[in-house]
C-alpha positions in Angstrom: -6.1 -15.9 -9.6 -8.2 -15.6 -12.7 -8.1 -12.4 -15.1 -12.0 -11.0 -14.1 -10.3 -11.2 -10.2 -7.2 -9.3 -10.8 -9.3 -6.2 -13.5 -11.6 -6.0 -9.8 -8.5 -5.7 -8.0 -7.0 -3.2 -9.5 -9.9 -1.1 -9.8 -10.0 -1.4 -6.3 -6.7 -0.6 -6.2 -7.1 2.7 -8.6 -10.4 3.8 -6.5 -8.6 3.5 -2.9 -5.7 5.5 -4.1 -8.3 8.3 -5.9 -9.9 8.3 -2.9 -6.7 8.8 -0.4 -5.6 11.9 -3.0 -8.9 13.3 -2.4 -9.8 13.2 -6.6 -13.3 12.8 -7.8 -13.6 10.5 -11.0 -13.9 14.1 -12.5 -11.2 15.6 -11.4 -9.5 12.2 -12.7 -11.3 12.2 -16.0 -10.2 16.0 -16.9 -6.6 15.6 -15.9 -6.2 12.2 -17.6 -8.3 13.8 -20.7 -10.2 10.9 -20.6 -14.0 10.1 -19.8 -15.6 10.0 -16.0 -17.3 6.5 -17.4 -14.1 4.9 -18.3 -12.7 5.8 -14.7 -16.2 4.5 -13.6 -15.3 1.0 -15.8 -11.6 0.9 -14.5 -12.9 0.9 -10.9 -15.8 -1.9 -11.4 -13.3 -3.9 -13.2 -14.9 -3.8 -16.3 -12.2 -2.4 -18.5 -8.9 -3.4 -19.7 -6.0 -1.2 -19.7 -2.4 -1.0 -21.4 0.9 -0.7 -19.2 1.4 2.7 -20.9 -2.4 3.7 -19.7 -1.5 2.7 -16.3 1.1 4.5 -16.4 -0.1 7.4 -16.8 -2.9 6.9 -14.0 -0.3 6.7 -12.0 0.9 9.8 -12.8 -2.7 11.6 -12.6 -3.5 9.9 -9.3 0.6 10.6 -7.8 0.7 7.0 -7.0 3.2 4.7 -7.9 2.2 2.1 -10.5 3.2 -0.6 -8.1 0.6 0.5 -5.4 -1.9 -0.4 -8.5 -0.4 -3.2 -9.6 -0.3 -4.8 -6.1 -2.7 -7.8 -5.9 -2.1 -8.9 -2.5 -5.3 -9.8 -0.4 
């Protein structure tokens, strides 16, 4: 698996698990004090994250980091 496939998965990952906790990018952005367009990049796979930045997706989403961290097809 090469590193452009996995940033697509897990932004696939991130936007299914917005999506199931019924959170806009928005709503994401403001809790996560971060910007609607970096939520936007995560999602496309166009932007790299730390652990620590995950992390605290996680948190603003209510997921567990595994759930985006699993690349499984």
């Amino acid at each position: 698996m090469n590193y452009g496939h996995l940033l697509k998965k897990f932004g696939k990952n991130v936007k299914l698990a917005r999506i199931k906790k019924d959170l806009s990018q928005d709503q994401l952005a403001e809790k996560l004090d971060i910007t609607q367009n970096y939520i936007s990049k995560i999602e496309c796979g166009q932007q790299n994250m730390s652990l620590k930045k995950i992390a605290e997706l996680a948190d603003g989403i209510g997921v567990d980091v595994g759930d985006l961290l699993n690349f499984k097809d």
